[in-house]
FIDONU-616469 format. One record per residue (C-alpha): residue number from 1; residue in one letter; x, y, z. Coordinates in nm, 3 decimals. Each point is the difference from the previous one (the first is absolute). Layout:
% residues N
ATOM pos code       X       Y       Z
ATOM NUM    a       X       Y       Z
...
END
This chain:
% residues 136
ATOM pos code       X       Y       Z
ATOM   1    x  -2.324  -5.935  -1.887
ATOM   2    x   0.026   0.278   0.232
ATOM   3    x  -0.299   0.130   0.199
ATOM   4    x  -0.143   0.319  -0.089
ATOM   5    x   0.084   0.331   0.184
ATOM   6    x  -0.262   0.122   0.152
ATOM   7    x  -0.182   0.324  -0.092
ATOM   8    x   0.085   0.193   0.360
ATOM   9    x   0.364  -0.137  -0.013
ATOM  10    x  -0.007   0.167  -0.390
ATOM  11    x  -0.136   0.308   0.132
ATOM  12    x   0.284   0.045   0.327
ATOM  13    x   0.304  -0.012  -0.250
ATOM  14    x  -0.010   0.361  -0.165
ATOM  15    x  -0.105   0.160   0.278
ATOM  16    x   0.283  -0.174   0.212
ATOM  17    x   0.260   0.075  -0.280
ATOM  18    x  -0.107   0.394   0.019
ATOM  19    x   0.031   0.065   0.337
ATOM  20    x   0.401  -0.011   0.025
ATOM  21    x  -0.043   0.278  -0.271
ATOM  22    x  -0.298   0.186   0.225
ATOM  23    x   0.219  -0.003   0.305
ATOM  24    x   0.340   0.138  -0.143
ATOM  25    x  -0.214   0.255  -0.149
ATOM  26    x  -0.130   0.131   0.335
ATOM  27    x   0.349  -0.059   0.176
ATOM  28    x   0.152   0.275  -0.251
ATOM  29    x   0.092   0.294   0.145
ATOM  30    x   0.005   0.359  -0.166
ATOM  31    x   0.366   0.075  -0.100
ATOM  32    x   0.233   0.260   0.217
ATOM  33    x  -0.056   0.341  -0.145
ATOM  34    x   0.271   0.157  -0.203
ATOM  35    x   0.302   0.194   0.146
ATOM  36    x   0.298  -0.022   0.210
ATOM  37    x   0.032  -0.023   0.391
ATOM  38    x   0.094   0.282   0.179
ATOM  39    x   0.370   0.062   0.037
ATOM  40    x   0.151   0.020   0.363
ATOM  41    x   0.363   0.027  -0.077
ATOM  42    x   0.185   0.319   0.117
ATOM  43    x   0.181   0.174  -0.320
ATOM  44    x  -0.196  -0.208  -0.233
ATOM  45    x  -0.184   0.224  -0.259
ATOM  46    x  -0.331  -0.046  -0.127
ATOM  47    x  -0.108   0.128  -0.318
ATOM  48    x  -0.360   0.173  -0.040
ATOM  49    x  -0.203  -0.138  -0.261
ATOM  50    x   0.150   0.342  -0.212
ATOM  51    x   0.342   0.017   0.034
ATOM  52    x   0.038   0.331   0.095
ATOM  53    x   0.045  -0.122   0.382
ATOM  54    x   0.054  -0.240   0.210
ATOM  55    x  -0.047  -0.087   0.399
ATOM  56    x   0.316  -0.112   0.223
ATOM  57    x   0.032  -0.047   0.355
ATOM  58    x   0.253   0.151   0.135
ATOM  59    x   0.218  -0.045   0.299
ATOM  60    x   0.059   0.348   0.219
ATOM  61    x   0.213  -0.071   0.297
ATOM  62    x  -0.182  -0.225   0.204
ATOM  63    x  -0.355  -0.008  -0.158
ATOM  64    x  -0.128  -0.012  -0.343
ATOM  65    x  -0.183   0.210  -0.270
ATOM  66    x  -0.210   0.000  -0.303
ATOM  67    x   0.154   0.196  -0.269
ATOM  68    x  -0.096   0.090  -0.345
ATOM  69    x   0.234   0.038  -0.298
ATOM  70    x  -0.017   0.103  -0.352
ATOM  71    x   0.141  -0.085  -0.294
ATOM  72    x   0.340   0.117   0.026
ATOM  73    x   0.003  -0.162   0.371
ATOM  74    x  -0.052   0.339   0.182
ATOM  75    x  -0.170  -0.025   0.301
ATOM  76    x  -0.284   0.247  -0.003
ATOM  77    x  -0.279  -0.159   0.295
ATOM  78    x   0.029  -0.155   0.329
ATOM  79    x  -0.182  -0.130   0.243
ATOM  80    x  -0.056   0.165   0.340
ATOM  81    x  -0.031  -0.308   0.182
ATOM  82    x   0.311  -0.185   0.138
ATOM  83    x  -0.100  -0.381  -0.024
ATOM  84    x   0.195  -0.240   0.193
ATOM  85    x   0.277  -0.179  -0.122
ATOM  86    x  -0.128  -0.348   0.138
ATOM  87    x  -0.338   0.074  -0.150
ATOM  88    x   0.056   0.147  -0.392
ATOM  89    x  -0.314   0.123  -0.169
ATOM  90    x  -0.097  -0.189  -0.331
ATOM  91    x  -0.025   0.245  -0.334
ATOM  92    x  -0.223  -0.102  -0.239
ATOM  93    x  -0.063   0.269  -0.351
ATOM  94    x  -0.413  -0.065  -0.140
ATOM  95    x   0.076  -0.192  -0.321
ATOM  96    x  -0.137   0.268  -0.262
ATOM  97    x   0.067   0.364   0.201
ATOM  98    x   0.255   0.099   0.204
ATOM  99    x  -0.146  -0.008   0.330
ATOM 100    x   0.242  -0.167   0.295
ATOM 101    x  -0.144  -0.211   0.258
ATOM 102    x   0.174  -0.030   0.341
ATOM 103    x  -0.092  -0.290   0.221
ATOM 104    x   0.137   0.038   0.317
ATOM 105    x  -0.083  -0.223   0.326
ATOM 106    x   0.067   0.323   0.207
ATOM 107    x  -0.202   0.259  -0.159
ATOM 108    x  -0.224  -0.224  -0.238
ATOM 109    x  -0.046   0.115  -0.355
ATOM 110    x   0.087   0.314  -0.175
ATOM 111    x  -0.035   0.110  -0.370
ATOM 112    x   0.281   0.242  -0.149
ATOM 113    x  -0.133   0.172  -0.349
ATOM 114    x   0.027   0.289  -0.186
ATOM 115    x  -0.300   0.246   0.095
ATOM 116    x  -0.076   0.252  -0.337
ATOM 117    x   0.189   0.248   0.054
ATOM 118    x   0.311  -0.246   0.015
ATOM 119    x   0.077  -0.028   0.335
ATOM 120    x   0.074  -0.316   0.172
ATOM 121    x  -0.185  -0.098   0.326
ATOM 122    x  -0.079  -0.262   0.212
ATOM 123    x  -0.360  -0.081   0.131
ATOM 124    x   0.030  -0.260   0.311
ATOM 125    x  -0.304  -0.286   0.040
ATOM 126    x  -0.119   0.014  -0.356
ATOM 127    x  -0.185  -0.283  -0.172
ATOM 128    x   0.249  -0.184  -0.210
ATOM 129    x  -0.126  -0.187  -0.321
ATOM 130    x  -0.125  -0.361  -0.011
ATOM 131    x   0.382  -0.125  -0.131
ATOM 132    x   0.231   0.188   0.283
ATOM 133    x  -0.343  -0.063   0.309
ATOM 134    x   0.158  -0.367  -0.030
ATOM 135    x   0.284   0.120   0.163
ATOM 136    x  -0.095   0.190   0.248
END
Protein backbone atom coordinates (compact mmCIF):
# COMPACT_ATOMS: atom_id res chain seq x y z
CA UNK A 1 0.00 0.00 0.00
CA UNK A 2 1.16 3.29 -1.02
CA UNK A 3 1.73 6.13 1.45
CA UNK A 4 -0.57 8.91 1.48
CA UNK A 5 0.11 12.27 -0.33
CA UNK A 6 0.39 14.74 1.78
CA UNK A 7 -2.06 17.66 2.15
CA UNK A 8 0.70 20.58 1.03
CA UNK A 9 1.99 18.28 -1.82
CA UNK A 10 -2.13 18.07 -2.81
CA UNK A 11 -2.40 21.66 -2.57
CA UNK A 12 1.10 22.59 -5.00
CA UNK A 13 -0.35 20.52 -8.02
CA UNK A 14 -3.15 22.94 -9.46
CA UNK A 15 -1.49 25.81 -8.79
CA UNK A 16 1.75 24.37 -10.51
CA UNK A 17 -0.38 23.04 -13.49
CA UNK A 18 -1.89 26.82 -13.96
CA UNK A 19 0.98 28.71 -14.13
CA UNK A 20 2.26 27.53 -17.75
CA UNK A 21 -1.29 28.88 -18.69
CA UNK A 22 -0.68 32.31 -16.40
CA UNK A 23 2.62 32.93 -18.09
CA UNK A 24 1.70 32.49 -21.89
CA UNK A 25 -1.09 34.67 -21.02
CA UNK A 26 1.13 37.61 -19.96
CA UNK A 27 3.79 36.80 -22.76
CA UNK A 28 0.94 37.64 -25.46
CA UNK A 29 1.41 40.49 -27.25
CA UNK A 30 -1.35 42.84 -28.83
CA UNK A 31 -1.60 41.96 -32.58
CA UNK A 32 0.00 44.41 -35.47
CA UNK A 33 -2.66 46.88 -36.39
CA UNK A 34 -4.37 46.56 -39.69
CA UNK A 35 -3.00 47.94 -43.04
CA UNK A 36 -0.28 47.75 -45.47
CA UNK A 37 3.40 49.12 -45.27
CA UNK A 38 4.23 52.00 -46.99
CA UNK A 39 5.27 51.59 -50.60
CA UNK A 40 8.83 52.85 -51.67
CA UNK A 41 8.96 51.67 -55.20
CA UNK A 42 9.33 54.34 -57.97
CA UNK A 43 6.29 53.94 -60.63
CA UNK A 44 4.45 51.75 -58.29
CA UNK A 45 0.85 53.12 -57.72
CA UNK A 46 -0.96 53.17 -54.64
CA UNK A 47 -4.54 53.24 -54.47
CA UNK A 48 -6.43 55.62 -51.84
CA UNK A 49 -8.79 53.94 -49.74
CA UNK A 50 -11.54 55.52 -52.62
CA UNK A 51 -10.44 54.79 -55.80
CA UNK A 52 -10.67 57.91 -57.29
CA UNK A 53 -6.69 58.35 -56.84
CA UNK A 54 -3.81 57.03 -56.21
CA UNK A 55 -0.03 58.11 -55.02
CA UNK A 56 3.17 57.16 -57.27
CA UNK A 57 6.61 58.18 -57.01
CA UNK A 58 7.93 59.28 -59.75
CA UNK A 59 11.31 59.51 -61.27
CA UNK A 60 12.19 63.24 -62.89
CA UNK A 61 15.64 63.26 -64.26
CA UNK A 62 17.83 62.74 -61.52
CA UNK A 63 15.55 63.06 -58.39
CA UNK A 64 12.18 61.89 -57.54
CA UNK A 65 8.54 63.08 -56.93
CA UNK A 66 5.30 62.43 -55.32
CA UNK A 67 2.56 62.50 -57.77
CA UNK A 68 -1.10 62.09 -57.59
CA UNK A 69 -3.33 60.46 -60.20
CA UNK A 70 -6.91 59.89 -60.82
CA UNK A 71 -8.89 57.51 -62.12
CA UNK A 72 -8.23 57.60 -65.65
CA UNK A 73 -4.31 57.78 -64.67
CA UNK A 74 -4.02 61.61 -65.27
CA UNK A 75 -1.64 63.17 -63.29
CA UNK A 76 -3.27 66.12 -61.60
CA UNK A 77 -0.75 66.85 -58.12
CA UNK A 78 2.84 66.83 -57.45
CA UNK A 79 5.04 67.29 -55.02
CA UNK A 80 7.36 70.31 -54.77
CA UNK A 81 10.02 68.54 -53.13
CA UNK A 82 12.71 66.61 -55.15
CA UNK A 83 13.60 63.55 -52.83
CA UNK A 84 16.69 61.73 -53.52
CA UNK A 85 16.94 58.86 -55.53
CA UNK A 86 19.10 56.85 -52.90
CA UNK A 87 16.64 57.86 -50.22
CA UNK A 88 12.73 57.28 -51.71
CA UNK A 89 9.97 58.56 -49.46
CA UNK A 90 7.43 55.83 -48.22
CA UNK A 91 3.49 56.58 -49.26
CA UNK A 92 1.15 55.36 -47.08
CA UNK A 93 -3.13 56.36 -47.89
CA UNK A 94 -5.19 56.45 -44.00
CA UNK A 95 -7.20 53.21 -44.32
CA UNK A 96 -10.86 54.81 -44.34
CA UNK A 97 -10.19 58.57 -46.11
CA UNK A 98 -8.07 59.52 -48.61
CA UNK A 99 -5.44 61.29 -46.88
CA UNK A 100 -1.58 60.39 -48.16
CA UNK A 101 1.14 60.11 -45.76
CA UNK A 102 4.74 60.78 -46.89
CA UNK A 103 7.54 59.50 -44.73
CA UNK A 104 10.59 60.77 -45.79
CA UNK A 105 14.12 60.48 -43.84
CA UNK A 106 14.99 63.93 -45.44
CA UNK A 107 12.13 66.07 -44.72
CA UNK A 108 10.23 63.81 -42.08
CA UNK A 109 6.51 63.44 -42.47
CA UNK A 110 4.03 65.11 -44.63
CA UNK A 111 0.22 64.60 -45.12
CA UNK A 112 -1.28 65.19 -48.77
CA UNK A 113 -5.37 65.58 -48.57
CA UNK A 114 -8.01 67.18 -50.10
CA UNK A 115 -8.79 70.59 -48.16
CA UNK A 116 -12.92 71.53 -48.76
CA UNK A 117 -12.84 73.33 -51.37
CA UNK A 118 -11.05 70.35 -53.30
CA UNK A 119 -7.75 71.31 -53.54
CA UNK A 120 -4.88 69.11 -52.86
CA UNK A 121 -2.06 70.21 -50.43
CA UNK A 122 0.59 69.10 -48.50
CA UNK A 123 1.15 70.04 -44.74
CA UNK A 124 4.96 69.04 -43.71
CA UNK A 125 5.58 67.67 -39.79
CA UNK A 126 2.03 66.64 -39.13
CA UNK A 127 1.03 64.05 -36.55
CA UNK A 128 0.43 60.84 -38.38
CA UNK A 129 -2.10 58.25 -36.86
CA UNK A 130 -1.22 55.49 -34.38
CA UNK A 131 -1.00 52.72 -37.57
CA UNK A 132 1.45 54.85 -40.09
CA UNK A 133 3.60 56.64 -36.36
CA UNK A 134 5.04 52.91 -36.48
CA UNK A 135 6.79 53.77 -39.37
CA UNK A 136 8.10 56.73 -38.94
Amino acid sequence: MSAPASRRTLLRLPLLAAAPMGLAACDAEEPEPAGPSPVTEVGQEVPAPSGEVSAVIDAAGEELGVMLRDAEGTDFWADDYPYAPGDPPGLVWELEQDVLWVLSAEIGTGRIAQDDAGSWGKELDAQPPERIARWV
